[in-house]
PyMOL CGO cylinders between C-alpha atoms (Angstrom):
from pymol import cmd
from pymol.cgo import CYLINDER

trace = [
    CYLINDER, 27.34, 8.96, 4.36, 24.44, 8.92, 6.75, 0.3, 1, 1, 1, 1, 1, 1,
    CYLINDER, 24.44, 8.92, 6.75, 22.43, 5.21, 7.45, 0.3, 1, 1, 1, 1, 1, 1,
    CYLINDER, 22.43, 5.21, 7.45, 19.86, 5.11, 4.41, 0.3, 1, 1, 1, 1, 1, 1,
    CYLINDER, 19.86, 5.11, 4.41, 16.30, 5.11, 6.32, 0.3, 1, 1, 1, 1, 1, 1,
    CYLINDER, 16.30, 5.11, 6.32, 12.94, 3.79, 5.41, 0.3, 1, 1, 1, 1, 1, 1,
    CYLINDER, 12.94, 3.79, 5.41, 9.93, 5.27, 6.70, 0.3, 1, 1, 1, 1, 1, 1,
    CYLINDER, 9.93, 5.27, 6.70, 6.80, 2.86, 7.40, 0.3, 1, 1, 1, 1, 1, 1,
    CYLINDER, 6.80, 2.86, 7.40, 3.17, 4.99, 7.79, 0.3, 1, 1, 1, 1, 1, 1,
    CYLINDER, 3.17, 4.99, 7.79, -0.28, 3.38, 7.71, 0.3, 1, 1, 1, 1, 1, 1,
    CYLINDER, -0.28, 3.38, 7.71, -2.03, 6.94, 8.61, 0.3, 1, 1, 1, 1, 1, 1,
    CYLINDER, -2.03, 6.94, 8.61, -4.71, 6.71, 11.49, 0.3, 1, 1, 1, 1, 1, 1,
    CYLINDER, -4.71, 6.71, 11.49, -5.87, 3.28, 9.99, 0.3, 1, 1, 1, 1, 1, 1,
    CYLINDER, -5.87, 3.28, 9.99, -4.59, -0.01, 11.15, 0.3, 1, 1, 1, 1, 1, 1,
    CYLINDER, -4.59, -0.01, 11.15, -2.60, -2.18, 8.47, 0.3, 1, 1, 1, 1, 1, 1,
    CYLINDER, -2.60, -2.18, 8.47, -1.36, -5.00, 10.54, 0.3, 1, 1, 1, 1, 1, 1,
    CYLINDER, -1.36, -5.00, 10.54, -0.82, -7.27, 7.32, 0.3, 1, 1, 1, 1, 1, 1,
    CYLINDER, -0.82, -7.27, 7.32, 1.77, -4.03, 5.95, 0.3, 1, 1, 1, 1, 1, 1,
    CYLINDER, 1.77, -4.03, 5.95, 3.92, -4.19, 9.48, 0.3, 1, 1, 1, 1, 1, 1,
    CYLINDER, 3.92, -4.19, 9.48, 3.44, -7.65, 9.69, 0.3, 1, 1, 1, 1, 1, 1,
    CYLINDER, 3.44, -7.65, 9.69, 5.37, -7.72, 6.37, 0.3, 1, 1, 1, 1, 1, 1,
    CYLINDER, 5.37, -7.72, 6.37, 7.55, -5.00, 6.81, 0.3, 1, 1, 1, 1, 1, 1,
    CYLINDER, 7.55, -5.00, 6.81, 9.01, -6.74, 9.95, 0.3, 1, 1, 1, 1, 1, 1,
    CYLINDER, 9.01, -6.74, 9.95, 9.48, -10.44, 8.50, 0.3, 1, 1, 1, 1, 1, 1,
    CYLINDER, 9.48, -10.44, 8.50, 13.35, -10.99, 8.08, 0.3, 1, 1, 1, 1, 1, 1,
    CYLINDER, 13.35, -10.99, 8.08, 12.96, -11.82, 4.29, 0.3, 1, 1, 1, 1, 1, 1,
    CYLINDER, 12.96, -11.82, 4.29, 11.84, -8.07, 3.74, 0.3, 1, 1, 1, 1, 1, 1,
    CYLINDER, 11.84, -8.07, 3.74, 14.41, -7.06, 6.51, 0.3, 1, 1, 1, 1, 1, 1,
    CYLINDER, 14.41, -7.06, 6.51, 17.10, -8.80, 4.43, 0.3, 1, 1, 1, 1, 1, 1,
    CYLINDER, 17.10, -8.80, 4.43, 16.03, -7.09, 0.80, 0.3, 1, 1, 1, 1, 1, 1,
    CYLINDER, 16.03, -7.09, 0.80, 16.15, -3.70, 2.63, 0.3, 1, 1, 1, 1, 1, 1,
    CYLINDER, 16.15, -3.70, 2.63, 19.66, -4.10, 3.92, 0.3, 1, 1, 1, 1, 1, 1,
    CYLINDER, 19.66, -4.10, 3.92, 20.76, -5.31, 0.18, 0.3, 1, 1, 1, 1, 1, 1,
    CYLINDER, 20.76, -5.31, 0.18, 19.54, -2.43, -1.24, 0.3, 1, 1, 1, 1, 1, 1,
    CYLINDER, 19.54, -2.43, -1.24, 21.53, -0.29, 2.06, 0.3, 1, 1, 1, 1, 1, 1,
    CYLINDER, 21.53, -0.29, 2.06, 19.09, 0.79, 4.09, 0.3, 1, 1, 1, 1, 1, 1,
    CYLINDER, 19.09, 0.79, 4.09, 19.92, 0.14, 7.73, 0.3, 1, 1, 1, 1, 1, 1,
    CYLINDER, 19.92, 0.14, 7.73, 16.51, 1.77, 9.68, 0.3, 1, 1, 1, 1, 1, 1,
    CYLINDER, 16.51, 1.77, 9.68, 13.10, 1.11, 9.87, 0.3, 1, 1, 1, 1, 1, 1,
    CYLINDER, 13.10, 1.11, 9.87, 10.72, 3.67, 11.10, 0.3, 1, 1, 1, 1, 1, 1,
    CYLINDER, 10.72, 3.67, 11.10, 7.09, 2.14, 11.26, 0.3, 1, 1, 1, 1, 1, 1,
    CYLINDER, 7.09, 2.14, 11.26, 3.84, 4.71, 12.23, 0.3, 1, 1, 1, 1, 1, 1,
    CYLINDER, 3.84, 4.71, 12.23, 1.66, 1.64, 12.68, 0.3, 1, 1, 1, 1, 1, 1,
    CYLINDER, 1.66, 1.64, 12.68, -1.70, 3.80, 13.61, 0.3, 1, 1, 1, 1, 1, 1,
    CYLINDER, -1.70, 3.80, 13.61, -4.19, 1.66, 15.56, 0.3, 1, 1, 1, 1, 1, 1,
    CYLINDER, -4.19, 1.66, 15.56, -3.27, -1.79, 14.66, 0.3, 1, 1, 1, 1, 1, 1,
    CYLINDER, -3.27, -1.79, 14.66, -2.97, -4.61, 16.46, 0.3, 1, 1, 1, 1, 1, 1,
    CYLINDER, -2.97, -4.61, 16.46, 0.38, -5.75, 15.84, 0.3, 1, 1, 1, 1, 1, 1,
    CYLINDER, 0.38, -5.75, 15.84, 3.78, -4.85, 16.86, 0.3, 1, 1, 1, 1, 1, 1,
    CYLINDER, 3.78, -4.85, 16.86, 6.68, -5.16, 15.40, 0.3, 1, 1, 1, 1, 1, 1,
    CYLINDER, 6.68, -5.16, 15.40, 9.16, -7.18, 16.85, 0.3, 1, 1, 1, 1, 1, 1,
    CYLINDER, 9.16, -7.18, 16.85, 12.64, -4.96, 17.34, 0.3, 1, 1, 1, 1, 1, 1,
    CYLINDER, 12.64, -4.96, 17.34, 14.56, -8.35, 17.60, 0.3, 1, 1, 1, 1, 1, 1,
    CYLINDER, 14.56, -8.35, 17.60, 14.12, -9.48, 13.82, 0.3, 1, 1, 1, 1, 1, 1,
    CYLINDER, 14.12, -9.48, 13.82, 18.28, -11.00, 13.15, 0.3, 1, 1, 1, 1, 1, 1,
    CYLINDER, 18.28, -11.00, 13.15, 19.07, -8.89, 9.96, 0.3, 1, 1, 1, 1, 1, 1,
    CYLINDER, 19.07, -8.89, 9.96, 21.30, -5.84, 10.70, 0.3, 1, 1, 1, 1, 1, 1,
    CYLINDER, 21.30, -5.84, 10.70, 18.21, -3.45, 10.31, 0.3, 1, 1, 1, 1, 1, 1,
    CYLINDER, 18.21, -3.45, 10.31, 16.83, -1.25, 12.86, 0.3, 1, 1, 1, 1, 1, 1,
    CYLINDER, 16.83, -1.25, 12.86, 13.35, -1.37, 13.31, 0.3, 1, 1, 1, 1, 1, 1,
    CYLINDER, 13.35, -1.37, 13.31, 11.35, 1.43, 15.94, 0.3, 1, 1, 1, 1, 1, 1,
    CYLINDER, 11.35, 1.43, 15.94, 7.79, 2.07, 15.57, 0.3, 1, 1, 1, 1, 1, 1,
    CYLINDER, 7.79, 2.07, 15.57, 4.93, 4.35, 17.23, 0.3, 1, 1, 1, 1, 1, 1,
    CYLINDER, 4.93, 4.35, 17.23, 1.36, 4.68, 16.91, 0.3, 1, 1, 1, 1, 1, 1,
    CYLINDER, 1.36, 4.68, 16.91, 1.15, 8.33, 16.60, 0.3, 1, 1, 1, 1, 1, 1,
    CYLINDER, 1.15, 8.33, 16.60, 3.07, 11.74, 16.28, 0.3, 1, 1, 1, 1, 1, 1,
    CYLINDER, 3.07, 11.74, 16.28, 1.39, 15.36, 15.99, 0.3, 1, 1, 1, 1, 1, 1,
    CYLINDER, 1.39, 15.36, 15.99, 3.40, 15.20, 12.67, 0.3, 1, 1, 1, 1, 1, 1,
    CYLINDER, 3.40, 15.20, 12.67, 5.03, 12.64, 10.80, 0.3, 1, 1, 1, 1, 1, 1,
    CYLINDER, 5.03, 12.64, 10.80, 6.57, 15.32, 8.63, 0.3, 1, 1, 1, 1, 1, 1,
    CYLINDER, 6.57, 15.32, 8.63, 10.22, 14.96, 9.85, 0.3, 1, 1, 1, 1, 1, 1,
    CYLINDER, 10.22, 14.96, 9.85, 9.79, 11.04, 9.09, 0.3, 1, 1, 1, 1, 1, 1,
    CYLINDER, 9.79, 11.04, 9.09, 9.03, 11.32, 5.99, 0.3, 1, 1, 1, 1, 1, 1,
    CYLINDER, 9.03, 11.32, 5.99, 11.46, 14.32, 4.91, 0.3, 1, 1, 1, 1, 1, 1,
    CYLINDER, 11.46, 14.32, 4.91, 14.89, 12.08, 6.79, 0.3, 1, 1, 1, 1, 1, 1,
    CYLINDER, 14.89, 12.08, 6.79, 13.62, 8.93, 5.25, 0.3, 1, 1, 1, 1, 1, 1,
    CYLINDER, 13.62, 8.93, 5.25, 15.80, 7.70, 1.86, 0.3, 1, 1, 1, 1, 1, 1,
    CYLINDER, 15.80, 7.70, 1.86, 12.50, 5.52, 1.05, 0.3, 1, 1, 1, 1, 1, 1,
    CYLINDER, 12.50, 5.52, 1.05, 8.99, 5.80, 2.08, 0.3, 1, 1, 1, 1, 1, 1,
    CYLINDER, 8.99, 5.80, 2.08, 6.12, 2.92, 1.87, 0.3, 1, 1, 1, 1, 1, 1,
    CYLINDER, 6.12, 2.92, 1.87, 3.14, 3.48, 2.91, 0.3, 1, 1, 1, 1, 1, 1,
    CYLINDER, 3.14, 3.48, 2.91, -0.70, 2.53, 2.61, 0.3, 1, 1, 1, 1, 1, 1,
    CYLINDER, -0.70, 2.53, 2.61, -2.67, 4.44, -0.54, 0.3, 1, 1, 1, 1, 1, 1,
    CYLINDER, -2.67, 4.44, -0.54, -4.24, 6.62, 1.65, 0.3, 1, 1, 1, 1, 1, 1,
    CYLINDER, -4.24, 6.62, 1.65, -4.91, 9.82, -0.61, 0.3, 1, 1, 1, 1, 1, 1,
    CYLINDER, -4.91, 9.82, -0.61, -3.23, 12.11, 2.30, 0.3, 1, 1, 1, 1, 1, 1,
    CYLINDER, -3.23, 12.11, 2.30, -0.24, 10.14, 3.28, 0.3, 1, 1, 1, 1, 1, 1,
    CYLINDER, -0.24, 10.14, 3.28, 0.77, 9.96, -0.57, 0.3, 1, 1, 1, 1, 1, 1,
    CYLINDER, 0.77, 9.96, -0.57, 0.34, 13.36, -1.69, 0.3, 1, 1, 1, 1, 1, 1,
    CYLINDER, 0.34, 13.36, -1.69, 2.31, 14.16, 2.00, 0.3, 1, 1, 1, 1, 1, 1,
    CYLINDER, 2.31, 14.16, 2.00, 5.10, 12.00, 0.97, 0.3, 1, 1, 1, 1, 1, 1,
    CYLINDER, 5.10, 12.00, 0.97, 4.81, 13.07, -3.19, 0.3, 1, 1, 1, 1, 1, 1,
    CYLINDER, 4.81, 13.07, -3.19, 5.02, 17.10, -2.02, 0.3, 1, 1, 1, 1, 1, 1,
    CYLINDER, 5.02, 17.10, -2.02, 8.20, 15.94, 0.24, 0.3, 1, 1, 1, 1, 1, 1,
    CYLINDER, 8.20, 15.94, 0.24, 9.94, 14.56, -3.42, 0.3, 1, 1, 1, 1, 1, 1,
    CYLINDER, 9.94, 14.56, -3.42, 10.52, 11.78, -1.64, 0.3, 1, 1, 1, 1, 1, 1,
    CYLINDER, 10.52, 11.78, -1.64, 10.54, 8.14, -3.28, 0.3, 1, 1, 1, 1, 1, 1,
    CYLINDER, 10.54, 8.14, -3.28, 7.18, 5.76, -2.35, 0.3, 1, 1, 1, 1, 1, 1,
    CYLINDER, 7.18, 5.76, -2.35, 6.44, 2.51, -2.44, 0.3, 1, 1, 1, 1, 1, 1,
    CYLINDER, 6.44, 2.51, -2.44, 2.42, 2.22, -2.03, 0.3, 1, 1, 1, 1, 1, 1,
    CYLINDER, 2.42, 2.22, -2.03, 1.16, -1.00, -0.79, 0.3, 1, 1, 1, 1, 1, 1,
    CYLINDER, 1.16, -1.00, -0.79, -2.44, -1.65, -1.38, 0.3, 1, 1, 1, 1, 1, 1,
    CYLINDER, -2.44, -1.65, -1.38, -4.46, -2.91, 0.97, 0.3, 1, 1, 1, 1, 1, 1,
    CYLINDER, -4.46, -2.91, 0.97, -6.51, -5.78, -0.17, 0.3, 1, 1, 1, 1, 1, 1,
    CYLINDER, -6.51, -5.78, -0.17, -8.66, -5.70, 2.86, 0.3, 1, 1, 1, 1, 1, 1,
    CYLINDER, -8.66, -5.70, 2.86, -10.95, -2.71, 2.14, 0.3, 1, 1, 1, 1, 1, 1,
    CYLINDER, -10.95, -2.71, 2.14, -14.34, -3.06, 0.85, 0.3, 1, 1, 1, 1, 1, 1,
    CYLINDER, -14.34, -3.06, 0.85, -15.01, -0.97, -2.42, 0.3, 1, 1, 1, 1, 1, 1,
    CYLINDER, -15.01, -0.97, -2.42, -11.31, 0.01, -2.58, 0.3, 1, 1, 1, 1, 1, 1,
    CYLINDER, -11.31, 0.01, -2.58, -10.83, 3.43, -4.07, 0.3, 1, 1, 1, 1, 1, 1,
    CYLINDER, -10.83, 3.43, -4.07, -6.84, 2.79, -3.39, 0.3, 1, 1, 1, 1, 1, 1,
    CYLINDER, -6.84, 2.79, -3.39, -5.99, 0.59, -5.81, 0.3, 1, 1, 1, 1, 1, 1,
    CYLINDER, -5.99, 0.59, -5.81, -7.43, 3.41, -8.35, 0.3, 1, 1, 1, 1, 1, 1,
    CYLINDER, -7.43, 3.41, -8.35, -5.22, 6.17, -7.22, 0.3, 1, 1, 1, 1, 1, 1,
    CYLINDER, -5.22, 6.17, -7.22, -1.87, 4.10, -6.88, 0.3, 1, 1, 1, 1, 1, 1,
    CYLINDER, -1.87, 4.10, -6.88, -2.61, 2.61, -10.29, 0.3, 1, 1, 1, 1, 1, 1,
    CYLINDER, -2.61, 2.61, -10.29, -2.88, 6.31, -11.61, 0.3, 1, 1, 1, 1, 1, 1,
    CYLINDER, -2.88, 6.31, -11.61, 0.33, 7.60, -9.55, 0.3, 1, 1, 1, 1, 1, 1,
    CYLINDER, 0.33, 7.60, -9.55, 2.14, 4.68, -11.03, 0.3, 1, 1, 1, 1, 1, 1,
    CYLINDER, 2.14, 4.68, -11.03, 0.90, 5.44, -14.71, 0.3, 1, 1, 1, 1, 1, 1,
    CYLINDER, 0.90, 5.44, -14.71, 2.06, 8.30, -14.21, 0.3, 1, 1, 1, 1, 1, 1,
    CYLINDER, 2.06, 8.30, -14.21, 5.40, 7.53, -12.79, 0.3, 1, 1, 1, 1, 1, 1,
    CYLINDER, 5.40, 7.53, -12.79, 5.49, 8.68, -9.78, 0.3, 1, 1, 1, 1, 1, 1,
    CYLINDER, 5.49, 8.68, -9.78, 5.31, 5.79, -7.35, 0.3, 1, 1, 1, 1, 1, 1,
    CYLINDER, 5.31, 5.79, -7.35, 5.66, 1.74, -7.05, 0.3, 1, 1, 1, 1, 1, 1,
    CYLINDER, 5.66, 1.74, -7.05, 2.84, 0.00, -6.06, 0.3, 1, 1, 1, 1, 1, 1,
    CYLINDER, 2.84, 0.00, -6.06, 2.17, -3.45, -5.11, 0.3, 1, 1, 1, 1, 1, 1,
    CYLINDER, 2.17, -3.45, -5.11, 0.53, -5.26, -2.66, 0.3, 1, 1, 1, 1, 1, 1,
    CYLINDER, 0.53, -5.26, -2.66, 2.14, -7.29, 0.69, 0.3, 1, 1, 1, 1, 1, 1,
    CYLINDER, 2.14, -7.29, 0.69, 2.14, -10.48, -1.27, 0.3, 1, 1, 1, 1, 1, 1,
    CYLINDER, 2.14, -10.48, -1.27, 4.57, -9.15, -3.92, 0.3, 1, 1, 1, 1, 1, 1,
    CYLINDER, 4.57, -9.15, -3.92, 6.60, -6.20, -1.65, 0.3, 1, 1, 1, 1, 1, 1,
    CYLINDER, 6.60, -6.20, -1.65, 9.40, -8.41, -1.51, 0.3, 1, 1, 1, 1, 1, 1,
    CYLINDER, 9.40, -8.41, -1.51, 9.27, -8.99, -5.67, 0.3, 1, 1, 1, 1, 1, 1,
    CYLINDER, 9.27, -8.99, -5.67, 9.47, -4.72, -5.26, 0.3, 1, 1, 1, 1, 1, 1,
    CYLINDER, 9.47, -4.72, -5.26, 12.74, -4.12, -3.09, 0.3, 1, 1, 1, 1, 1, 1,
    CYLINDER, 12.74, -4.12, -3.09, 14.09, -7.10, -4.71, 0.3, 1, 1, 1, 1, 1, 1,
    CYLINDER, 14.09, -7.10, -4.71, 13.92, -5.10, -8.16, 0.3, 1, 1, 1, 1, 1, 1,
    CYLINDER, 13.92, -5.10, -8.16, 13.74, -1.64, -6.18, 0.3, 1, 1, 1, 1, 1, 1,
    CYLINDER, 13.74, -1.64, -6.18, 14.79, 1.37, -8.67, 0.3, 1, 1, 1, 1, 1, 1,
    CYLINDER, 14.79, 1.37, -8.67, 13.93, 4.24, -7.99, 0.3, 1, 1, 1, 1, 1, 1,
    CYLINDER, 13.93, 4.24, -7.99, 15.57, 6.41, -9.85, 0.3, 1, 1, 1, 1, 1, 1,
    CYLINDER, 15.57, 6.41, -9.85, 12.68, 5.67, -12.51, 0.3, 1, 1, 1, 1, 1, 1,
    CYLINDER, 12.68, 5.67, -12.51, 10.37, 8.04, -10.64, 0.3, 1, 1, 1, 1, 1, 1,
    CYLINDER, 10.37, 8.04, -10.64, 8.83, 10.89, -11.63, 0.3, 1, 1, 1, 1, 1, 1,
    CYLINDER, 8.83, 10.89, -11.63, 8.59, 14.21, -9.29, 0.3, 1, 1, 1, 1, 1, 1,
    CYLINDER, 8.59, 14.21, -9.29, 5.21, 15.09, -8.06, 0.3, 1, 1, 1, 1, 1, 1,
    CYLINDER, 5.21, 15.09, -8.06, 4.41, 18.31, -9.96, 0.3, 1, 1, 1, 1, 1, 1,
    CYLINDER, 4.41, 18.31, -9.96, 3.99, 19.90, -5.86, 0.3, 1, 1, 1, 1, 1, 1,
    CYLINDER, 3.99, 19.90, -5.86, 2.01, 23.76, -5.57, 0.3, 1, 1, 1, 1, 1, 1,
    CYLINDER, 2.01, 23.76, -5.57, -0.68, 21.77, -7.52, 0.3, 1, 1, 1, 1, 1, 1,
    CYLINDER, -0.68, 21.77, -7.52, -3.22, 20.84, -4.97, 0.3, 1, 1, 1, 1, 1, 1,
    CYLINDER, -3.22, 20.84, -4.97, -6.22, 21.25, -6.47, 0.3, 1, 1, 1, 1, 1, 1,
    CYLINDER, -6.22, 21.25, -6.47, -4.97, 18.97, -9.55, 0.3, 1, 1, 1, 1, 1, 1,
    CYLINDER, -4.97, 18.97, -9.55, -4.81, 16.25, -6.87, 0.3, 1, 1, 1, 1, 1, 1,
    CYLINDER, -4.81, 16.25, -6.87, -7.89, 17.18, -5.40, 0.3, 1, 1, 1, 1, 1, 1,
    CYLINDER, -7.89, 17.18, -5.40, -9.30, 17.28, -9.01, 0.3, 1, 1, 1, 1, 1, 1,
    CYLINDER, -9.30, 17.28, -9.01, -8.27, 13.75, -9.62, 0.3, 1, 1, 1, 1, 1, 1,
    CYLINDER, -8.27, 13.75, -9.62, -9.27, 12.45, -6.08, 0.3, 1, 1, 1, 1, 1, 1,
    CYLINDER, -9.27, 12.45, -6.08, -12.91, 13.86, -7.17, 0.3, 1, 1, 1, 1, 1, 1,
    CYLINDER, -12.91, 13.86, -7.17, -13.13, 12.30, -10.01, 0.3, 1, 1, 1, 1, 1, 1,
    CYLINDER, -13.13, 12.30, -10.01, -12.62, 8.78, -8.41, 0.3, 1, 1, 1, 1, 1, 1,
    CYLINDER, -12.62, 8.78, -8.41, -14.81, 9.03, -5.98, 0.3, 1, 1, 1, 1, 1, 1,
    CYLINDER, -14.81, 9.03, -5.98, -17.45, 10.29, -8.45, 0.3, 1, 1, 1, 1, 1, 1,
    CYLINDER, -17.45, 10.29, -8.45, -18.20, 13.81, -6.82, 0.3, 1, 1, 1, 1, 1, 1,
    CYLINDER, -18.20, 13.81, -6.82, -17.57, 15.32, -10.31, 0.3, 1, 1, 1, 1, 1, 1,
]
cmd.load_cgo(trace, "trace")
């Protein structure tokens, strides 16, 4: 059996606080319990850079930017990422599990909306870098919905609706 890989993306933002997290050796040590051995991090334009030292049996390798992070996400076993309304429905057409991590740093956050309604309706985790250990530590993912995919404009329907265009 191939190495179980996660796959890290923050979009074109910067989420230092997410890749800060992501490369602490408690998280390191919950992903290798639950068998993952990589850690793929697209850390955008942020500021921080994970260490590829961290002592926990887990391969970490990041980048700022690809021309597309499509091959990422479709080799990765597990994929967290920020709520961004692209990189999830990206990673929910792929059928690929998420974890969405919320970043509590935006001012009049529309993200916390759309992963509460993704999680509703059971297809993703959500938390926020605070509890993201809490998450892997109970990670199942077999409790996860598909992402009803050929549907865009039911997405774009519901992104509407949250940002009040309709």
């Amino acid at each position: 059996m191939a190495d179980k890989q996660v796959f890290v993306t923050v979009g074109t933002t910067s989420f230092d606080e997410l890749i800060e997290t992501l490369s602490s050796k408690t998280i390191c040590q919950l992903l290798k319990k639950n068998g993952f051995k990589k850690v793929i991090m697209q850390i955008g334009r942020g500021q921080f850079e994970p260490p590829t030292d961290v002592q926990c049996d887990v391969e970490l390798q990041y980048y700022r930017y690809k021309n597309s992070i499509d091959a990422d996400i479709l080799n990765a076993d597990l994929v967290i990422s920020h709520a961004g309304a692209g990189s999830c429905l990206e990673v929910l057409s792929a059928k690929k599990p998420l974890i969405v991590v919320i970043n509590e740093g935006l001012m009049d956050n529309h993200q916390t909306e759309l992963a509460e309604k993704l999680y509703r309706e059971g297809h993703i985790l959500y938390g926020t870098c605070s509890d993201l250990a809490s998450k892997l530590h109970h990670l199942d993912i077999s409790r996860l919905r598909p992402f009803e995919s050929g549907r865009p404009e039911k997405f774009a329907s519901f992104l509407d609706k949250l940002m009040g265009i309709s």
